[in-house]
VMD Tcl script that builds the backbone (N, CA, C; Angstrom):
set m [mol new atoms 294]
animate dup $m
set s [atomselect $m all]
$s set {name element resname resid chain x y z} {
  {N N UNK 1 A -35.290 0.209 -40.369}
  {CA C UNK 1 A -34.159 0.205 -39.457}
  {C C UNK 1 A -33.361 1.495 -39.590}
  {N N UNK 2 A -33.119 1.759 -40.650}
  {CA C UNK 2 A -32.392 2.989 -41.252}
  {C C UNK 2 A -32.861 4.464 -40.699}
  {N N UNK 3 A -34.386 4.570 -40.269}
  {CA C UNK 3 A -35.594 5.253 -40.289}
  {C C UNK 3 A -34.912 5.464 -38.470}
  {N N UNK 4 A -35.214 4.668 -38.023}
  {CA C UNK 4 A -35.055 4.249 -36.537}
  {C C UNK 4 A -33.904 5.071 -35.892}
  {N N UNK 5 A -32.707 4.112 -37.174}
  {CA C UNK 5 A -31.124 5.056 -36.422}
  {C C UNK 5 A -31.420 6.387 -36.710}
  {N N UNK 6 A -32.097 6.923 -37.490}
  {CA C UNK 6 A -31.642 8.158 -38.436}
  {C C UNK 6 A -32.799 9.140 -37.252}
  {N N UNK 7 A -33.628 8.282 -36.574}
  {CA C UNK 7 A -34.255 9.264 -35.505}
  {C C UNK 7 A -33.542 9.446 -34.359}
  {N N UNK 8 A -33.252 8.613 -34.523}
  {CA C UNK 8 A -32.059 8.407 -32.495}
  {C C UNK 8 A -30.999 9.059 -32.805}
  {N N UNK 9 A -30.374 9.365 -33.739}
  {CA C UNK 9 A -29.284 10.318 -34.088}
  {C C UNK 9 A -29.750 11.623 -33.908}
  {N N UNK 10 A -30.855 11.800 -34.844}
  {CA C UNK 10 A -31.948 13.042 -34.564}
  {C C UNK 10 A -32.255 13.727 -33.522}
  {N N UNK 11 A -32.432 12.934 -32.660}
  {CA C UNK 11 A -32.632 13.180 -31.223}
  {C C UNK 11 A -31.767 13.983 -30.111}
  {N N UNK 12 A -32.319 14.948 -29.759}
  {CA C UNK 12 A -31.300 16.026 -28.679}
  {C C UNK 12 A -30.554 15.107 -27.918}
  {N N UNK 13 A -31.934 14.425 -27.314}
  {CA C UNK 13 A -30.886 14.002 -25.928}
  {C C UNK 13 A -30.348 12.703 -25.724}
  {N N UNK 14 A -30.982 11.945 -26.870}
  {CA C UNK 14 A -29.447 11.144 -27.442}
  {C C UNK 14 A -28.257 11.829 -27.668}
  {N N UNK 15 A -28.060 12.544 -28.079}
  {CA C UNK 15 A -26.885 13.551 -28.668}
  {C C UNK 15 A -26.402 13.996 -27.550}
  {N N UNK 16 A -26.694 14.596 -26.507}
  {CA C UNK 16 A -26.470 15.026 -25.479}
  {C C UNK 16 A -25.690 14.023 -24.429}
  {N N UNK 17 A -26.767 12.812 -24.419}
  {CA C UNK 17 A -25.934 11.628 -23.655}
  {C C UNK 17 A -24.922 11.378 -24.475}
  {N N UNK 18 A -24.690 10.993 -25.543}
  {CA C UNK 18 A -23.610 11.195 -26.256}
  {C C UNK 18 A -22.280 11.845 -25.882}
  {N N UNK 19 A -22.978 12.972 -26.123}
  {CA C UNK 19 A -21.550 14.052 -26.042}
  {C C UNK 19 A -20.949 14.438 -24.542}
  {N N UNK 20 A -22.030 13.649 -23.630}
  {CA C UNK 20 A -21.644 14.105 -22.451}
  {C C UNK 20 A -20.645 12.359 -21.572}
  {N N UNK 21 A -21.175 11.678 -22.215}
  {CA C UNK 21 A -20.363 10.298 -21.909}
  {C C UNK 21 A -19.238 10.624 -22.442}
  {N N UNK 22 A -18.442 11.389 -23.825}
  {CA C UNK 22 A -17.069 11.011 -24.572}
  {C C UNK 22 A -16.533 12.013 -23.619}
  {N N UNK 23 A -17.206 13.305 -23.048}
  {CA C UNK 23 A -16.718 14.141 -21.964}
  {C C UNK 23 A -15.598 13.688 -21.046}
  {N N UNK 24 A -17.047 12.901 -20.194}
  {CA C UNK 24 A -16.809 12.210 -19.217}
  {C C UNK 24 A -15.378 11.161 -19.372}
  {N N UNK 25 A -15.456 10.532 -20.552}
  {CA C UNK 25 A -14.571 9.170 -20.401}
  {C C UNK 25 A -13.075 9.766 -20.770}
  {N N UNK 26 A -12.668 11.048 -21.648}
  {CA C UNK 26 A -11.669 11.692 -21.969}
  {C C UNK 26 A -11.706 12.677 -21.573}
  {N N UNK 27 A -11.867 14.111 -21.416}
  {CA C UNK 27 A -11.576 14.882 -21.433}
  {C C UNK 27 A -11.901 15.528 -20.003}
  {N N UNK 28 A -12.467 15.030 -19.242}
  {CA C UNK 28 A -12.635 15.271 -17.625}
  {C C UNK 28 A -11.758 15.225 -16.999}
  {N N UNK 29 A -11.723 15.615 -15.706}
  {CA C UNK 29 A -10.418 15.666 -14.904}
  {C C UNK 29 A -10.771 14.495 -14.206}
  {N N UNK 30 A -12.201 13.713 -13.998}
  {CA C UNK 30 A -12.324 12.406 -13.320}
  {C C UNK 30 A -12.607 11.354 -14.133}
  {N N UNK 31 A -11.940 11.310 -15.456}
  {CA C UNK 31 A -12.380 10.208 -16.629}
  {C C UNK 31 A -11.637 9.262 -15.710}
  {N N UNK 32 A -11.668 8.126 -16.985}
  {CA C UNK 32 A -12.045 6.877 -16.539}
  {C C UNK 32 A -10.541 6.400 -15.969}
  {N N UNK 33 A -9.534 6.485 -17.018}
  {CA C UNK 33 A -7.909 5.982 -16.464}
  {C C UNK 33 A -7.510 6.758 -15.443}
  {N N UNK 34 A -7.917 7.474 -15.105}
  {CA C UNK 34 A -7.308 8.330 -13.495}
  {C C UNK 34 A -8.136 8.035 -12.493}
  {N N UNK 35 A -9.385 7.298 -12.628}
  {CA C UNK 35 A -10.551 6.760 -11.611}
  {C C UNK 35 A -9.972 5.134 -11.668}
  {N N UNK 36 A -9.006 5.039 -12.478}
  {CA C UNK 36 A -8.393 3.713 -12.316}
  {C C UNK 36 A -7.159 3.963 -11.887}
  {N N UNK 37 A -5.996 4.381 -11.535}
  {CA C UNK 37 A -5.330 4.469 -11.602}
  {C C UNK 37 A -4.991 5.104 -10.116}
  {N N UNK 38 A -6.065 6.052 -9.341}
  {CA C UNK 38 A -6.361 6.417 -7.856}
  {C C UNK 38 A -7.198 4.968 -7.310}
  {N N UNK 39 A -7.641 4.290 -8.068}
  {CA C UNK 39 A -8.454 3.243 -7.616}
  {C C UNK 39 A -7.416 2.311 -7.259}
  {N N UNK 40 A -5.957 1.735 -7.793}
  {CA C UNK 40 A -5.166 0.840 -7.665}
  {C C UNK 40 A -4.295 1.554 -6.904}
  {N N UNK 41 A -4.381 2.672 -6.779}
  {CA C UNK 41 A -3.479 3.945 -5.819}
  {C C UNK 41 A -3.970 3.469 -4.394}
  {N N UNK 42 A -5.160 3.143 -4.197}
  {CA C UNK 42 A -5.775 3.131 -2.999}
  {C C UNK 42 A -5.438 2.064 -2.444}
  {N N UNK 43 A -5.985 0.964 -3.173}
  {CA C UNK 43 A -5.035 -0.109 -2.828}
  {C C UNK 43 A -4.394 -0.832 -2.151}
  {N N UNK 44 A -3.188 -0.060 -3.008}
  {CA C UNK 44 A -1.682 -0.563 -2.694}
  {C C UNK 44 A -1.654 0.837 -1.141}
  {N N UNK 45 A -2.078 1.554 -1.016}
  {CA C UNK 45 A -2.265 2.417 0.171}
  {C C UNK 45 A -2.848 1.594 1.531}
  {N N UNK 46 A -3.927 1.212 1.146}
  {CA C UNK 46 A -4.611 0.189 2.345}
  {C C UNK 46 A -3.663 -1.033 2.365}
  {N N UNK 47 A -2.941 -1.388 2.042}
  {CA C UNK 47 A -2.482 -2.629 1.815}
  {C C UNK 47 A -1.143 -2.295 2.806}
  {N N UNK 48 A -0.454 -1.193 2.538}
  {CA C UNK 48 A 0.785 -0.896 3.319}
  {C C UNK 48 A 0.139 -0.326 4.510}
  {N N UNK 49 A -1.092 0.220 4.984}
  {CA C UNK 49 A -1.322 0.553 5.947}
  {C C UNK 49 A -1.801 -0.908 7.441}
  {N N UNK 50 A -2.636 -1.896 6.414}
  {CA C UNK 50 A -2.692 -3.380 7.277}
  {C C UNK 50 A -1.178 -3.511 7.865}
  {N N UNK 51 A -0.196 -3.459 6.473}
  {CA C UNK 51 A 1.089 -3.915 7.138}
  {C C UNK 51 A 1.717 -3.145 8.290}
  {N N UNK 52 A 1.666 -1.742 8.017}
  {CA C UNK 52 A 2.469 -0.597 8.510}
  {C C UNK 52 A 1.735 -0.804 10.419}
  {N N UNK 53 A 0.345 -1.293 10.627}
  {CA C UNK 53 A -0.529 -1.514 11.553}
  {C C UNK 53 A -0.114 -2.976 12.686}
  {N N UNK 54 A 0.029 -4.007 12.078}
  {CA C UNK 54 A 0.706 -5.046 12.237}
  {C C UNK 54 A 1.809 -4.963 12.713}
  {N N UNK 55 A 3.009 -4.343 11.803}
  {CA C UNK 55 A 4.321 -4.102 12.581}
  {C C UNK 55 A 4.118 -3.416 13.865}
  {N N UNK 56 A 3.551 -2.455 13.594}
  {CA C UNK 56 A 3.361 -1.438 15.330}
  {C C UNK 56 A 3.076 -2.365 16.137}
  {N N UNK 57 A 1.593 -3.000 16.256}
  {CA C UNK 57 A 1.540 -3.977 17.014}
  {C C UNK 57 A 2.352 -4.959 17.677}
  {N N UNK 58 A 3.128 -5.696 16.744}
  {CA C UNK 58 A 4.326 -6.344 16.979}
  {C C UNK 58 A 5.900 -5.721 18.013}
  {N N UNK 59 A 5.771 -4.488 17.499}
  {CA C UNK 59 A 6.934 -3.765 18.135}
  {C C UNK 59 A 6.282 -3.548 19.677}
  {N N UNK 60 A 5.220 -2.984 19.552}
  {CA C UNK 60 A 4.434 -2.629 20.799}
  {C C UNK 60 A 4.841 -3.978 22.132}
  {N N UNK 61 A 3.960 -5.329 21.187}
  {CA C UNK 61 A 4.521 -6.238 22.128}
  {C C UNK 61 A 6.007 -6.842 22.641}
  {N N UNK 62 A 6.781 -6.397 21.831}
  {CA C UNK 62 A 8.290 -6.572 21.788}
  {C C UNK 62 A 8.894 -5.708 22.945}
  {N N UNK 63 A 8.230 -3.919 22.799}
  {CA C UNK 63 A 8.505 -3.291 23.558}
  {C C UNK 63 A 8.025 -3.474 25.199}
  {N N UNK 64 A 7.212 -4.033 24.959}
  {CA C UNK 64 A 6.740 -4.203 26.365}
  {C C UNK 64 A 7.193 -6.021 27.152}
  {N N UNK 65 A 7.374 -6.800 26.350}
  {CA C UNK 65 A 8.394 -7.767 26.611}
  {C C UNK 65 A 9.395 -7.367 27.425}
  {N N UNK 66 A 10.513 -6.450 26.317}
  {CA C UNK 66 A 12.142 -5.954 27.164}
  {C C UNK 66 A 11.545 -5.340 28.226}
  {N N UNK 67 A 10.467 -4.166 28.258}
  {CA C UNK 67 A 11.062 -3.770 29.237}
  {C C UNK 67 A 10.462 -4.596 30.649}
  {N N UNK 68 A 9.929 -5.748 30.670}
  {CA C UNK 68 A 9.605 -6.367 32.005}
  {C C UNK 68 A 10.515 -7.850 31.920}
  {N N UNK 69 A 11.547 -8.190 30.790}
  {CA C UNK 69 A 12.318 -9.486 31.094}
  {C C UNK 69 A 13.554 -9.083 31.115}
  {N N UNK 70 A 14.205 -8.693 32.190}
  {CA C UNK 70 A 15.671 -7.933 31.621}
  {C C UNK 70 A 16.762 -9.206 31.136}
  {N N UNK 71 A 16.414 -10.602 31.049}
  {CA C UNK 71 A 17.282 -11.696 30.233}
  {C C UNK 71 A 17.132 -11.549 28.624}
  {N N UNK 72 A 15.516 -11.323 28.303}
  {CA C UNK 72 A 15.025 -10.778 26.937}
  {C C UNK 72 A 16.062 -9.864 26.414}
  {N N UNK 73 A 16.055 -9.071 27.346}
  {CA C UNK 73 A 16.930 -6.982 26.753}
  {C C UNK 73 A 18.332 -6.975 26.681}
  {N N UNK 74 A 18.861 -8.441 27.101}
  {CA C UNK 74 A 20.059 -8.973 27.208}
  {C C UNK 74 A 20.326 -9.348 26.024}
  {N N UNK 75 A 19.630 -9.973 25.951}
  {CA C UNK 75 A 19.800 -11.029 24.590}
  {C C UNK 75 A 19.338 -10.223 23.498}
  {N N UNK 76 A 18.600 -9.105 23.375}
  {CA C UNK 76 A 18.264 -8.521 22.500}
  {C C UNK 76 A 19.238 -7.242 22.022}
  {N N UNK 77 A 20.478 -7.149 23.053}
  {CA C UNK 77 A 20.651 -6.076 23.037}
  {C C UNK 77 A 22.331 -6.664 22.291}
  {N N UNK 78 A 22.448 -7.980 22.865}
  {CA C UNK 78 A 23.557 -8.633 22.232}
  {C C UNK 78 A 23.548 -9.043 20.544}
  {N N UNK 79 A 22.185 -9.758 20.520}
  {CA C UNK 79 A 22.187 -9.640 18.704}
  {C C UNK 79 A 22.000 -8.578 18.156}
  {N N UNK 80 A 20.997 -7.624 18.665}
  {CA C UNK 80 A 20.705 -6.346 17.945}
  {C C UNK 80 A 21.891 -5.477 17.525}
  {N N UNK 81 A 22.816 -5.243 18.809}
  {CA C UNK 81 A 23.420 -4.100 18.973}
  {C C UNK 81 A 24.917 -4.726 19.487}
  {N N UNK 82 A 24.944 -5.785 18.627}
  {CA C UNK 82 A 26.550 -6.585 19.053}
  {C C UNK 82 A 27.272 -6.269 20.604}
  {N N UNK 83 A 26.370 -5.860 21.465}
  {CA C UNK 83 A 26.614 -6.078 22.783}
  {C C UNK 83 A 27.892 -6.545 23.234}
  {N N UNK 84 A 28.163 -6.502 24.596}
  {CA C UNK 84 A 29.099 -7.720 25.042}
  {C C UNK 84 A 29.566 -7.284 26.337}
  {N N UNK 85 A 30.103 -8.619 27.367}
  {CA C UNK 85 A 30.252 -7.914 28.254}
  {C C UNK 85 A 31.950 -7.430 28.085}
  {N N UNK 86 A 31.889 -7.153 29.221}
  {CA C UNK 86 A 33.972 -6.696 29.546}
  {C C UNK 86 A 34.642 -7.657 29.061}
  {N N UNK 87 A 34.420 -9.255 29.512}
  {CA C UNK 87 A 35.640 -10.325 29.041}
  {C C UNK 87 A 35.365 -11.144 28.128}
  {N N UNK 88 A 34.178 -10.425 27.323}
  {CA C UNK 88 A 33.867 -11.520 25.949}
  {C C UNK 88 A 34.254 -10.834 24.784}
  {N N UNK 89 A 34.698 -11.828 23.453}
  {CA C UNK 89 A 35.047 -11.712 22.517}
  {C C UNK 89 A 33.904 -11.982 21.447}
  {N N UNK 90 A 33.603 -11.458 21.152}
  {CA C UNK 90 A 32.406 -11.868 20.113}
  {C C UNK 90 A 32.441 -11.816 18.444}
  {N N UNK 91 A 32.394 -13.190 17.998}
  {CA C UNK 91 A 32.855 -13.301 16.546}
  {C C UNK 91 A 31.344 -13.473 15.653}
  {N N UNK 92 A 31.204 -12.435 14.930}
  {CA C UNK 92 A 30.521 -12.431 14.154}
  {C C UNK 92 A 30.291 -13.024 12.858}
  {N N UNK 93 A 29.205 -14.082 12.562}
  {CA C UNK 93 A 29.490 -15.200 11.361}
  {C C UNK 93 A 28.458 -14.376 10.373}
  {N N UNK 94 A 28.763 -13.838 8.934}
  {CA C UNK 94 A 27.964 -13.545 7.961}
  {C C UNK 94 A 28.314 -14.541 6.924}
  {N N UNK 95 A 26.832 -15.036 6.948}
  {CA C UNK 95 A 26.636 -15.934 5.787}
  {C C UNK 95 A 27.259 -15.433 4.162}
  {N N UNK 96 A 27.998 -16.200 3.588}
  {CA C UNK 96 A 28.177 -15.762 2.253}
  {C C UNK 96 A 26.754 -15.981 1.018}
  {N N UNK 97 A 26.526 -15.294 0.206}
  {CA C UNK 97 A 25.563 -15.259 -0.733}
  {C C UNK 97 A 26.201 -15.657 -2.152}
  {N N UNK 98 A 25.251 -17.134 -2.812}
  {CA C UNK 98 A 26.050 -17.560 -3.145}
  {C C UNK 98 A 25.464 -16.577 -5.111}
}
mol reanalyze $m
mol bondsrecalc $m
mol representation Tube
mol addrep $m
């Protein structure tokens, strides 16, 4: 057994795979914790982009709602943008946080 290790140690290109794996896993600019670390980078990247994709969509249909219901752009324009006409008073209720 002793005989065995003491050849595979011996061996170039054992040695070589060797020295070229501890390379690879530390001292590379693409080792292993930065191929993890762009890997969970990516991610959380695709993940805000589904969302960031979705909202557009949503606004898209929103936008195209107001501009063909002008009761919608009314009402949207009164909660959004505290609206109002000439003879209304409008009291604004904010919930307290408890």
């Amino acid at each position: 057994m002793k005989a065995r290790l003491f050849r595979l140690l011996k061996n170039k290109y054992f040695f070589t795979l060797v020295a070229f794996a501890v390379w690879m896993l530390m001292f590379d600019q693409n080792k292993y914790d930065n191929q993890m670390r762009l890997q969970s980078s990516l991610k959380k990247l695709e993940a805000q982009k589904a969302f960031f994709i979705s909202e557009i969509e949503q606004n898209k249909k929103m936008s195209e709602a107001l501009l063909s219901d002008t009761a919608l752009m009314e009402k949207y324009a009164r909660e959004k943008y505290l609206m109002k006409r000439p003879d209304e008073v409008v009291y604004v209720v904010v919930p307290v946080k408890n």
